[in-house]
N, C-alpha and C positions, 0 to 999 in steps of 0.2 A: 883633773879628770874631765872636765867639760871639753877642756881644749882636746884630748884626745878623742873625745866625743865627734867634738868639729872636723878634726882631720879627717877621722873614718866618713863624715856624711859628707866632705867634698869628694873625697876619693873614690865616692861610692858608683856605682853604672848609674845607677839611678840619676844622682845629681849632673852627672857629668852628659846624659841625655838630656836633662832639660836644659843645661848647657848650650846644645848642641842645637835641641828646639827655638832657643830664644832668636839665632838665624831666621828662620819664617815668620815667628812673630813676631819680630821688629816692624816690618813696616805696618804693621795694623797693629800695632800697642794701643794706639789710643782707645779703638775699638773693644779690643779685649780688657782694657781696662775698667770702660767704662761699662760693660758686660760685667764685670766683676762687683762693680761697687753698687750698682742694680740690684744686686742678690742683699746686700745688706739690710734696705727695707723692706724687702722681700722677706726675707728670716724674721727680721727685727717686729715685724707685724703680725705673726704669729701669736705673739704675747700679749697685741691687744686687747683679742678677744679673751681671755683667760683672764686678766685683767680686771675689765671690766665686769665680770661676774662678782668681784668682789662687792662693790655699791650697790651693784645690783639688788644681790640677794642680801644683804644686809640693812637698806634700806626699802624696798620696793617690797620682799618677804619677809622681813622679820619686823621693821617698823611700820610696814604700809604706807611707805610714803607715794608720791606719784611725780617727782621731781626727774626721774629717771628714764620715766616709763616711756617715752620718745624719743629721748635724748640718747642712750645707749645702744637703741635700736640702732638709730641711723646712723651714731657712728661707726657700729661694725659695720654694716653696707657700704659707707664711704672709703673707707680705711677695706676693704675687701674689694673694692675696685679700684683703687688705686694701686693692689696689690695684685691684679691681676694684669693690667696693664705695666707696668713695671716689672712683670711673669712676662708677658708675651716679648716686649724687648729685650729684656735678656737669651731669651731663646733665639729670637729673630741675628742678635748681631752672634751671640757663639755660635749660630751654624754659617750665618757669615765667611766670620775670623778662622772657624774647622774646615770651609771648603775653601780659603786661599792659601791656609795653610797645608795643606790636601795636593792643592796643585801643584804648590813648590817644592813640595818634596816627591809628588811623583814625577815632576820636571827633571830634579836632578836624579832619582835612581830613574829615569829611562835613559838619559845621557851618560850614565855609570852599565848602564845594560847594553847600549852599545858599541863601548870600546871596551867591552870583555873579548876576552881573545878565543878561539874556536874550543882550546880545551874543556873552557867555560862550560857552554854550551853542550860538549859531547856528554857530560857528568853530569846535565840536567833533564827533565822533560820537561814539557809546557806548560802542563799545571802547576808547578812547582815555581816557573818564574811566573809564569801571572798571580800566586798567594803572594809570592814574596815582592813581587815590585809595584802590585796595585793593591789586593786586597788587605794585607798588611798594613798598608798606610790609613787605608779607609776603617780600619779597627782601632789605629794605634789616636786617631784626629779626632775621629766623630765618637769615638767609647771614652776619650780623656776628658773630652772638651764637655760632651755632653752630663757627664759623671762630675766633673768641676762644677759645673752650676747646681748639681744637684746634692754635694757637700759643702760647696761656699754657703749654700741658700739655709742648710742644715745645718751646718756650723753656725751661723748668723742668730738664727732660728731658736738653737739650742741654747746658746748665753743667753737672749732674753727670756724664754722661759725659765730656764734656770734662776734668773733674776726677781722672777715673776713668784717662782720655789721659795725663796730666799726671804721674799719681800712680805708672802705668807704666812710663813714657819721656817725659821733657819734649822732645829730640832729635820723637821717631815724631810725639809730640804737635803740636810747631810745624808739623810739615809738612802732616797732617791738619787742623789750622785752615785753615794756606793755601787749601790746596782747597778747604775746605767757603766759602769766603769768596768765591772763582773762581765755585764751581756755584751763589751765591747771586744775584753780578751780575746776571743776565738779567731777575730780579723788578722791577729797578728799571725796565725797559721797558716793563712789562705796562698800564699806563694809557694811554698814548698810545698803544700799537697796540691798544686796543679800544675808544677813547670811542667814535670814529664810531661803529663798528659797532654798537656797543651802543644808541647814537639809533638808527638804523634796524631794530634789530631791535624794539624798544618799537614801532613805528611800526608795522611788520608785524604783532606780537603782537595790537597792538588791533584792526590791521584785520580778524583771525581771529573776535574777540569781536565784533565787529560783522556780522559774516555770521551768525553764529548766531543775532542779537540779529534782524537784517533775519529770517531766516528763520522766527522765534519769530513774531515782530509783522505779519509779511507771507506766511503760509502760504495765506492764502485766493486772494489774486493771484496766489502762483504757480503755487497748482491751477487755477484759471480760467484762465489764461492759459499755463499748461504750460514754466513757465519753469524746471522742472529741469533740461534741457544749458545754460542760459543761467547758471542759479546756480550749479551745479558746476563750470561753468569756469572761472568768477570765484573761486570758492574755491580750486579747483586752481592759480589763480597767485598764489591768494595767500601757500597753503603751500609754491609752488615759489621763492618770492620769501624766503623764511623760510627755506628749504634753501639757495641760494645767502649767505646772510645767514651762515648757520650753519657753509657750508664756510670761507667768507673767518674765521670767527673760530681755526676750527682750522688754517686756514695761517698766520695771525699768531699766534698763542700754541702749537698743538701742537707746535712745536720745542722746546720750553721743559724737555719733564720728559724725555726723551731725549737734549737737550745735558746735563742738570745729571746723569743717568745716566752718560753719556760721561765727565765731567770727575771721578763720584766714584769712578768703576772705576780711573782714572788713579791718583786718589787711597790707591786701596785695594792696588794693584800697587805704588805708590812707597813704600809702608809696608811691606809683605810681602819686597820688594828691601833694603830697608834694616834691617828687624828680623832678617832671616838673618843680616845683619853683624853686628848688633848681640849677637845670641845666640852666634855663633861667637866672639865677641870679648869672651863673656863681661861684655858691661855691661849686659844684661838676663838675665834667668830667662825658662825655657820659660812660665812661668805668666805672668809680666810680660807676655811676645809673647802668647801666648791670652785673657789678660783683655783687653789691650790690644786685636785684634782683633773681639772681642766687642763691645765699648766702638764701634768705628769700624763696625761694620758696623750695632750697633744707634741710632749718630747718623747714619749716612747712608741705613740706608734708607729713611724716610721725606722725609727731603730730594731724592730721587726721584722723588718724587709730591706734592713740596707748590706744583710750578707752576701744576697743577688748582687746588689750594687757595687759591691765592692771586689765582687768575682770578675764582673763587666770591666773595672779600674785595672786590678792586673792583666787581665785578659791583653789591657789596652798597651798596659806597661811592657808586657811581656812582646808585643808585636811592634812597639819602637824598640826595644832592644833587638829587635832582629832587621828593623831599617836601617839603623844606625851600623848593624854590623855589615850592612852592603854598600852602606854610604862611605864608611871606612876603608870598606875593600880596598885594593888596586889590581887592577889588571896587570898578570905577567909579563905581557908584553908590550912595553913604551918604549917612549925615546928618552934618548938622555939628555940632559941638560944643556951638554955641548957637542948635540948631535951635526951631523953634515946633511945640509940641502944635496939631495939628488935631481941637478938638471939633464935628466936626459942619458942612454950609456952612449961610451963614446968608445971603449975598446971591445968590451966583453965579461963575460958570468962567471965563476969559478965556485965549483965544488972542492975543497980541500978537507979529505980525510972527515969527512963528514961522515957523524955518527946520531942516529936518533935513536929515541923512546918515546912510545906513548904510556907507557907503565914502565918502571921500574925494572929491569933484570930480563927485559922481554924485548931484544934490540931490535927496529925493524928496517933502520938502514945500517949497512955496517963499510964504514972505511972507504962513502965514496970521492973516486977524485976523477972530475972532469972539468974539461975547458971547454965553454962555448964561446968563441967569436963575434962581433957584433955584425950582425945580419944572417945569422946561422938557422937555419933548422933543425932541432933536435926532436927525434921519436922518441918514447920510452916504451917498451916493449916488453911481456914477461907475463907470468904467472898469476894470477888473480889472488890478490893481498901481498904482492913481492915486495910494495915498495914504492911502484910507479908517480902514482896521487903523491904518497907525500914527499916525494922529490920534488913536485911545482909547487907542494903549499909551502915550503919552505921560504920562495922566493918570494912571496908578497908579508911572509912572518906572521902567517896564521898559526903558525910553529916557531921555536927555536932550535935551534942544531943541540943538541946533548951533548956534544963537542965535536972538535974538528971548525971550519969556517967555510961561509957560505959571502962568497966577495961577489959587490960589482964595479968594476971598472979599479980593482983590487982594495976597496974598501969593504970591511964587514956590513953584514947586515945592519947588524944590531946599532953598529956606530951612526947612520946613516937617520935623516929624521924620517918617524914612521909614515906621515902624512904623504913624503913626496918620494917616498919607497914605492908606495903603492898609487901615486898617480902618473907613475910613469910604467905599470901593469895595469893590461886589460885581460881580463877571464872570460871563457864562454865556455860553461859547465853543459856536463852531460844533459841534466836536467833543470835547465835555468830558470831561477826565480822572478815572475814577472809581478809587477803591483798592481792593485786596484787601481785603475784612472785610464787613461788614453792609452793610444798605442804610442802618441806624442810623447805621454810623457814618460815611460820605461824607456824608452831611445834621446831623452834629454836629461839623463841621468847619468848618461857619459859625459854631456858637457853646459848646465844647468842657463847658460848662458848664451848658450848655439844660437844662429840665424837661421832664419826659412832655409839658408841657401846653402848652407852646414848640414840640417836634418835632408834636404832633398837628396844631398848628395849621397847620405849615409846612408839611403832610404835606396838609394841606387846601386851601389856598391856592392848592399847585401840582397840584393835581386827581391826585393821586396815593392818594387812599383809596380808591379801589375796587379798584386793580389791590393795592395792600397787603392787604385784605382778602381778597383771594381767595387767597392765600400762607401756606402752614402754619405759617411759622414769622413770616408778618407783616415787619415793619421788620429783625429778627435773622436775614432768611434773609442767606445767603450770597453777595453775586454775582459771584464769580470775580475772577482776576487782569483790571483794566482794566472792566470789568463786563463781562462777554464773553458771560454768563448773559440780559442783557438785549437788550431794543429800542432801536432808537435816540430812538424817543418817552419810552422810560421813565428811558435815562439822563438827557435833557435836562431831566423834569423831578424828577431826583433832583437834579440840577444847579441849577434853581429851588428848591428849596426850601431846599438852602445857602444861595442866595442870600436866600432869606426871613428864616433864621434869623439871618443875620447883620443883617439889617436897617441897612445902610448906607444913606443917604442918598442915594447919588450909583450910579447899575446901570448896566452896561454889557453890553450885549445885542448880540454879534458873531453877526450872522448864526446866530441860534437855533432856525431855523425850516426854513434853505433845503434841509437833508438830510431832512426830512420828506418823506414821503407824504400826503397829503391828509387823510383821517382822523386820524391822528396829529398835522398840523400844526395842526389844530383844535381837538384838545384843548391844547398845547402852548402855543398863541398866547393860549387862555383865561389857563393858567397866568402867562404873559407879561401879559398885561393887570392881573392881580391884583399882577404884584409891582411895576409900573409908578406901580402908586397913589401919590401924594406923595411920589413922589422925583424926581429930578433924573436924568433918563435917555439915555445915550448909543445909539444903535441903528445898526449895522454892516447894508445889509439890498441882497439882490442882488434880491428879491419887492418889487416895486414899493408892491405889493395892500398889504402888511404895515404901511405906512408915511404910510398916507394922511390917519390922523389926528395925525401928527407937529405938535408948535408949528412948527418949521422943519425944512426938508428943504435940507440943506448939499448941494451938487454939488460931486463932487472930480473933476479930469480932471488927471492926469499932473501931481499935485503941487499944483495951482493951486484957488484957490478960485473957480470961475466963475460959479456961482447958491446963490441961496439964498432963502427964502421958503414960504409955507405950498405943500399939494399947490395949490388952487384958483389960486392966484398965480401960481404955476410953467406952471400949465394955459394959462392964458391969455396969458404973455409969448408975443412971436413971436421966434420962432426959438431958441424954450428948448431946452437939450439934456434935461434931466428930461422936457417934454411930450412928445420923441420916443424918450425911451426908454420911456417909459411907454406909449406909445402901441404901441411892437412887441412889448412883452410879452403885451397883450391880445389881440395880432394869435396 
């Protein structure tokens, strides 16, 4: 029976997390070791004072002696500051050991959050990865670590008075365990009456961090459009959703430290009933019954209030059980193990019978098959949601094909190693993502490594020296969170000129152009043209105009490849969808 016992607590999630803990805390074992064994005189000192009343009152009040009367004094202040300082380092190194511990694991889930693959992300908001890959951790480190000190210290604590119970009256003592054993039961419920709740409260938490995050990122919309009753009401249900969350947890658990209350007060009456007998009967000493007392009052009052405390422990439990299951994860899309270095294309792309999904049963490419050549420019062209986008994201494998094969240089994607798949693509999105730091350094993020003589060129290239030039502090100014300081002409071609610096063979130009104004789009398209030069280039383009000296111009409608051919070809097919779109644009 025991050994069955054993199997179920290795096998158990529980065990097999701290498992997984002991990772982190290796390199600071000694620390938390020694945090650990702290707490033992900690507890263990508890029972002095309790102790001590015995001689006390037995000889100082009942005999009158006066051998005492100093002597016990000072050792509780002595023995009380030694216990207070050996309190403050144990706190001192467990938040230590919780904040290195803290940082290793959100070390590795932000490196686990960055090669998740795009589906990842389309299935999440931003409050929901920031609960799950920061705050998580800071519940699951500083609520276990902090709650260990305050059960090792209590466990410690509790044997010596119990000892102290024992040493008084083994009779008062048995009954006093009883109880404490009774007012303990309810703990063992506390898990299952708060998982649920504690999923849905995660749930709400994030959605709070995502109102902020939407209000951060989207302040200009809501002033143009005056959507403050519209956003404050959404936030007020969403904290109203978070209050009824938060009542349901204190109707399942606040019974908890007012029942173990009830049953220790039982506990402390059926002791005080039974020690007046015991004292009129002469088989304890007044001082027996008052240490004794001491002892039960200083092991149950915290038993009181450790149902809180042990809400806090699962709380903590339940938030590495969900680190653990992202640390486990794996992203859909890797390499394989005897993946192929990609240096460089040296013939050309192929689309074969390539079919995707982003849901299930809902296909949004169907059956394409093209061949791009190496130095080709291909348009995609078509309908808004046909398809287009995710015929390029295909090629860097922020997708996989659903079936069918997507080859370069006639090797599959998927065979090919991820890393050097996509450092031989350079991207310049509609709406490109620019970081906090320099203008330096979003344009050395093509090549981490570049020379002055690297970034000048890049800097050149994408027609971006003149507005550098007229900037005090040049490439090293500053452009805010997201560039928020800039144009949208200037991030595009801070944007090119990454892509210069990286000098990838194979560019993919999503709609580069379309958020432009006219002057802006003219320098821009310069820029575009320059980084176009002998490579192998994909073009996303809703501007007809932009695309007219394309090798081929691909038509996508609703998934399907319909035409394809130079602009001049396309012009003169009858009944081409390209010559009529093209044609109402001019219109």
């Amino acid at each position: 029976m025991f050994i069955k016992f054993k199997e179920k607590f290795l096998s158990s999630q529980m065990c097999r997390n701290y498992k997984k803990m002991w990772k982190y805390v290796k390199p600071y074992w000694g620390r938390a070791v020694l945090a650990l064994l702290i707490t033992i005189p900690i507890g263990a000192m508890d029972a002095v004072i309790a102790w001590a009343l015995k001689p006390y009152m037995d000889i100082v009040m009942i005999e009158k002696g006066t051998n005492y009367t100093t002597f016990i004094p000072i050792l509780i202040i002595l023995f009380t500051l030694i216990q207070s300082i050996f309190n403050y380092s144990a706190t001192y190194l467990n938040t230590w050991v919780g904040q290195k511990v803290s940082i290793g694991l959100k070390i590795d889930l932000f490196k686990k959050l960055l090669h998740y693959n795009a589906a990842f992300f389309d299935k999440r908001n931003s409050g929901e990865i920031v609960f799950r890959f920061n705050n998580d951790v800071d519940t699951s480190c500083n609520g276990l670590l902090a709650n260990l000190k305050l059960f090792t210290t209590r466990l410690f604590s509790s044997v010596a008075l119990i000892c102290v119970l024992f040493y008084n009256s083994w009779q008062l003592a048995i009954v006093a365990v009883v109880i404490l054993g009774v007012a303990l039961y309810p703990l063992t419920t506390v898990k299952k009456r708060i998982k649920t709740i504690m999923d849905k409260t995660v749930f709400s938490g994030s959605a709070v961090v995502t109102h902020f995050n939407e209000t951060f990122n989207g302040n200009r919309i809501i002033s143009s459009y005056n959507l403050y009753d519209y956003q404050e009401k959404k936030f007020s249900e969403t904290l109203h959703q978070c209050f009824k969350l938060g009542i349901k947890m204190t109707q399942r658990t606040g019974i908890m430290s007012p029942m173990m209350h009830f049953i220790v007060s039982i506990g402390v009456a059926a002791v005080i009933w039974l020690g007046s007998y015991l004292i009129v009967t002469h088989a304890i000493t007044p001082g027996n019954f008052v240490s004794f007392i001491a002892a039960l009052i200083m092991l149950y009052t915290p038993i009181k209030a450790i149902g809180n405390n042990f809400n806090a422990v699962q709380t903590a439990l339940m938030a590495m059980d969900r680190v653990f299951e992202l640390l486990d994860g794996k992203p859909d899309i890797t390499s394989k193990k005897d993946a192929i270095k990609l240096t460089g294309l040296k013939k050309g792309i192929e689309y074969k019978d390539v079919c995707f999904e982003y849901v299930a049963g809902k296909p949004v490419l169907k059956h394409i098959n093209l061949k791009i050549k190496k130095g080709e420019t291909v348009a995609f062209v078509g309908n808004s949601g046909g398809g287009k986008t995710t015929m390029v994201n295909l090629l860097p494998r922020f997708y996989d094909v659903t079936s069918g094969n997507l080859l370069f240089d006639g090797i599959d994607v998927r065979d090919l190693e991820l890393d050097s798949l996509r450092d031989n693509i350079a991207i310049v999105f509609q709406d490109n993502f620019l970081f906090s730091g320099t203008i330096r350094d979003n344009i050395m993020l093509g090549k981490e490594n570049a020379t002055e003589e690297e970034v000048r060129a890049a800097v050149k290239s994408a027609c971006l020296e003149e507005f550098i030039n007229n900037l005090d502090k040049g490439l090293d100014t500053n452009i805010g969170e997201r560039g928020t300081l800039l144009s949208g002409g200037q991030k595009q071609r801070i944007a090119i000129a990454r892509a210069f610096l990286k000098n990838a063979p194979v560019v993919i130009l999503d709609e580069a152009t379309s958020a432009l104004d006219n002057k802006s789009e003219a320098v821009v398209q310069q820029a575009v043209d320059n980084l176009m030069k002998d490579r192998t280039v994909f073009i996303i383009a809703h501007r007809l105009s932009t695309v007219r000296n394309a090798d081929k111009i691909v038509v996508i409608n609703y998934g399907e490849l319909v035409e394809m051919g130079t602009h001049d070809e396309l012009l003169k097919k009858q009944n081409s969808i390209y010559a009529s779109l093209y044609r109402s644009q001019l219109k």
